[in-house]
N, C-alpha and C positions, 0 to 999 in steps of 0.2 A: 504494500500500500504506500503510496505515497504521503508527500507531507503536506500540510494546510496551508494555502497561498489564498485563502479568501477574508481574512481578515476576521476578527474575532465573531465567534457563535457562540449562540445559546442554544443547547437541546433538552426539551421537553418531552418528558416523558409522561404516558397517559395509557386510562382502560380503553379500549376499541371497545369491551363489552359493555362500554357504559358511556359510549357514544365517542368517545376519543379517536384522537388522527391517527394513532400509536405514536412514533418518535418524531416531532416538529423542529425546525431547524428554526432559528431567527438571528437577525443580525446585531450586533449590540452597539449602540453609541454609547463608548465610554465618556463623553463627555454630560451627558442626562439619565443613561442608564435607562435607556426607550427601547425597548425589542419590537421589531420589524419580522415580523413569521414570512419566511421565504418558502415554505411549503413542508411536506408531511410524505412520511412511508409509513405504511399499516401491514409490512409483510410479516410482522409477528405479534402474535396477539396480546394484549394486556403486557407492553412492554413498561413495567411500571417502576424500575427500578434502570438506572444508568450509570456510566464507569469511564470516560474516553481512557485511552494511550497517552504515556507519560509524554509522548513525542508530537502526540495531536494527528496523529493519521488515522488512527481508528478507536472506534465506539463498539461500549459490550453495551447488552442489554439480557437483563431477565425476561421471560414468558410468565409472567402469571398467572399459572394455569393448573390445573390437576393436575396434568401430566408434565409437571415445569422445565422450559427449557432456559437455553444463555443461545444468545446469538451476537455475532459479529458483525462490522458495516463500516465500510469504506466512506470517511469523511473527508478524502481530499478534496472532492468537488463540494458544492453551492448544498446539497441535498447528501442526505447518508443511504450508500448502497449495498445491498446484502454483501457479506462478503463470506466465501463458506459456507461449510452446512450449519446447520440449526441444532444444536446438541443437546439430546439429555442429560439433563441432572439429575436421574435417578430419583428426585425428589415433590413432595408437591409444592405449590405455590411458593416460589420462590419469590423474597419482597427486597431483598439487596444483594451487591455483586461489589468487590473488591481485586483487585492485580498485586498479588505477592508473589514474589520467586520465580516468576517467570508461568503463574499460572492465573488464572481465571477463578475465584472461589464464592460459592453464594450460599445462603442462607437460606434455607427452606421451611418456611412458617410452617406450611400444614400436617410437614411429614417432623419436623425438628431434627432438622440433618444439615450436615456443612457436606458439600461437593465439591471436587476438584477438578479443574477441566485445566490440561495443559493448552497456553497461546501459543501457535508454531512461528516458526520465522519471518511466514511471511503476514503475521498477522490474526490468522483465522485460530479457530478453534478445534482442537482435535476432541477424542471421547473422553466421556471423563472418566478417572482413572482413580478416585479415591471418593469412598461416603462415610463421615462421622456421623455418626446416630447419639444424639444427645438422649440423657434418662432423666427421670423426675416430674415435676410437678409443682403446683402451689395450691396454698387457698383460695382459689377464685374459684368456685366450680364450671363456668363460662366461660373462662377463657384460660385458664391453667391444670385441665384434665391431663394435661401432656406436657412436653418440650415442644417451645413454638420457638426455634430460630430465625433471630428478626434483623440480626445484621451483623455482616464481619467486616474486619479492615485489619492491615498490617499497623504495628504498634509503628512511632518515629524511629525506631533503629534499625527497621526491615527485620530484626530476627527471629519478631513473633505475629501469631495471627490471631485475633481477639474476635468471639464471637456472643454475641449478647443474648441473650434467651430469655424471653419475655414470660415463659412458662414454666421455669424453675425458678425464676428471680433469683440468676444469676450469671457470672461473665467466666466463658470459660477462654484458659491465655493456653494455644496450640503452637507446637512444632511443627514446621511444612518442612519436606524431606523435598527438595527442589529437584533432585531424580525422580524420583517415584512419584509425586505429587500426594503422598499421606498425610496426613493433620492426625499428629499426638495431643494429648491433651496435656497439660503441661503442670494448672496449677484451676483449679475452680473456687472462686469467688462468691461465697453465698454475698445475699444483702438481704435490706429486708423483704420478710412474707409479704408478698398481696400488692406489693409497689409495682411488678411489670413491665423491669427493667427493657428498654426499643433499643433507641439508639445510643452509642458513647462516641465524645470526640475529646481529640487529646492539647492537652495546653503546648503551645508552641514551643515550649523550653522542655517539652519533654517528660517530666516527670510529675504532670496530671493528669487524672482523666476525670471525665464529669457525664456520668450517664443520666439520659431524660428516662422519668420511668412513664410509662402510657397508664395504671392503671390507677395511680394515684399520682399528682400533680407536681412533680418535687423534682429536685436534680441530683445525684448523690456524688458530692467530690470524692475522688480517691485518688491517692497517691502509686504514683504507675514509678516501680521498679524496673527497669530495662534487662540491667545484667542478673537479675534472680528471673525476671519474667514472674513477676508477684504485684498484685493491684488489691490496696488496702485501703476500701471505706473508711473516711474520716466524718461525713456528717451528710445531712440532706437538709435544702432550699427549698419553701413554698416556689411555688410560681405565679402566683396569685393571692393577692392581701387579702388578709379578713377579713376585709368587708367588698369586696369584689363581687358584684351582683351576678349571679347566675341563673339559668334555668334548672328549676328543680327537676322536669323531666328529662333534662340532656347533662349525659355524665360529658364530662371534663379530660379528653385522651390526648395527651400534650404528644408529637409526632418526633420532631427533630433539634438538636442542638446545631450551634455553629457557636465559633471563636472566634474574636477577634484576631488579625494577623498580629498585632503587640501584645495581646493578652490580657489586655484591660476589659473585655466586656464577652457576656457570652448570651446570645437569643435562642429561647425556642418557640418554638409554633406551638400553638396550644390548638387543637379542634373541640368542638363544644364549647368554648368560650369565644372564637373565631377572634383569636388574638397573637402577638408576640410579646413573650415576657421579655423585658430588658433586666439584665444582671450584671452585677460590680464586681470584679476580681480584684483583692488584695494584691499586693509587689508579691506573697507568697506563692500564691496560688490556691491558695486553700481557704481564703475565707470568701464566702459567694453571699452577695445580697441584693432582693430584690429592688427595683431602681423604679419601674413603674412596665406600666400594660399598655401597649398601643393597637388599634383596631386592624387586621391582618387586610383588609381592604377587599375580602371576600368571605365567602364559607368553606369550612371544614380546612384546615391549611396544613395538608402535608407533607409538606417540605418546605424547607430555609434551604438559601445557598447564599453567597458573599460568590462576587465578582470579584477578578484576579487583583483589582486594585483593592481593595477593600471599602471601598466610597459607597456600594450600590447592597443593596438587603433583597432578596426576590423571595417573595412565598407564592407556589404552587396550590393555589385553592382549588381542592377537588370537585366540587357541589356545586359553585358557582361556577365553572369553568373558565381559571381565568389564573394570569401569572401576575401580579404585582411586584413595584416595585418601591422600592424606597432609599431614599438619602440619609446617609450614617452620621450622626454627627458625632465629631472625632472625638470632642471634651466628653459629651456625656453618655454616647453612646445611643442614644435614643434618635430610631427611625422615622422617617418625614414620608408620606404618602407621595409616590411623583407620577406613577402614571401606572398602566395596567395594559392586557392583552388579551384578547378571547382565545383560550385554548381547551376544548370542553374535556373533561376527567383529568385535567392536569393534575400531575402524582410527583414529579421531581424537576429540577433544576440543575442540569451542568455546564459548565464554559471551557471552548476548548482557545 
């Protein structure tokens, strides 16, 4: 695959079964932070999860589907083209996809399994060659009967593969064997019962991480060991003040974190409150406090993404279909509503 010579994009990712283009292209004016939709490919279904190449030539994507797949797509042109075949992962609904070691790995909510799929040379994706099967459970009868793995990504040092599991409420830290494409389990991280641990992203300097949980409204700092590959809960953040008006019949499923690139500020998307909580990181990194709650500028907001400058804030509103955008202010961190874009089931945000 070649390299990107069309100037910065955004791609959106969306259900096709819920009316979505599947993966939308648009252009980005970094100077307003205004996406321009250049058009859409739908050759894979409920691509709801997104990952480009370090290098910017190519785009993975999930299948969110029963029978889950990862596919690949050629983004040197204006629009992304299948590239390869369409691979199983062994797994069902797959809802995130991470590039460690020279492989492709996703997360599979319905089955609760991490898959391995080697990236070949040129790109594409060969079969996949390794399934971890996550065990346990939580208190939620609804949504923790099982292991729902709901997101991986390589820790800051490349040496490990971190995968979050919203159905044991807890984060387990893998060894990827970059030959064979296996995932050891390395070290598992209880937190607490019933919280619902989704997504974790990691402090810039390395040695934090700050997972959002979906089932109760909080963030839990923990201090990320690199050379033991050990992550130890220090404490958990409302996302939402106490006196924060809700609806009593819409629970409160907070989706995504993001970091500031200095480290100062950290947002999540909140869905059922159709907000983004703004947060204050201490010089340590470990002390987090709520700052204030701004309107997400749609419904249900399942993803944050920060553009490569760090100036521009985009939540993916699923329900409303539609991508927002907003302007970061540097001092207090707190997002400005700037402009918006009809994308229908919009589910992620990435910039290549």
């Amino acid at each position: 695959m070649g390299g990107n010579g069309v100037g910065q994009r955004a791609f959106i990712g969306s259900f096709t079964s819920a009316g979505g283009s599947g993966i939308t292209a648009a252009a980005v004016d970094p100077e307003t932070g205004a996406l321009t939709v250049l058009g859409a490919t739908d050759t894979v279904p409920d691509p709801s999860f997104l990952a480009p190449a370090p290098d910017g030539a190519a785009l993975y994507a999930v299948s969110e589907t029963g029978h889950g797949a990862a596919a690949a797509f050629d983004i040197s042109g204006e629009l992304p083209r299948p590239a390869g075949e369409v691979r199983p992962v062994d797994g069902e609904a797959p809802t995130h996809l991470a590039l460690a070691g020279g492989h492709l790995v996703t997360a599979n909510y319905g089955s609760g399994s991490v898959t391995t799929v080697p990236v070949l040379a040129d790109g594409t994706l060969g079969a996949a060659v390794s399934v971890l099967r996550h065990q346990g459970g939580g208190p939620d009868p609804d949504r923790q009967e099982g292991p729902h793995a709901h997101q991986v990504l390589p820790d800051p040092s490349g040496n490990w593969v971190l995968s979050v599991d919203l159905g044991t409420d807890s984060v387990r830290v893998c060894a990827l064997d970059a030959h064979t494409g296996a995932l050891r389990v390395h070290s598992e991280t209880p937190l607490r019962p019933g919280t619902g641990p989704r997504h974790l992203a990691f402090h810039p300097g390395g040695g934090h991480a700050y997972v959002v949980n979906e089932l109760e409204p909080t963030v839990t700092v923990c201090r990320w060991d690199s050379s033991a590959g050990t992550l130890e809960p220090l404490g958990e953040t409302a996302l939402l003040p106490d006196d924060a008006v809700t609806d009593p019949e819409v629970r409160v499923y907070p989706s995504e974190i993001v970091v500031a690139p200095g480290g100062r500020f950290v947002w999540t998307a909140n869905r059922g409150h159709d907000s983004i909580s703004v947060l204050a990181l201490d010089a340590t990194g470990e002390r987090l406090s709520l700052v204030t709650t701004v309107d997400c500028g749609g419904h249900w907001p399942r993803d944050l993404a920060l553009d490569p400058t760090g100036r521009w804030l985009y939540a993916a509103n699923e329900r409303s279909g539609d991508v927002s955008w907003f302007g970061v202010d540097p001092a207090t961190g707190v997002p400005a509503l700037a402009g918006s874009v009809d994308v229908p089931a919009a589910s992620c945000v990435v910039f290549v």
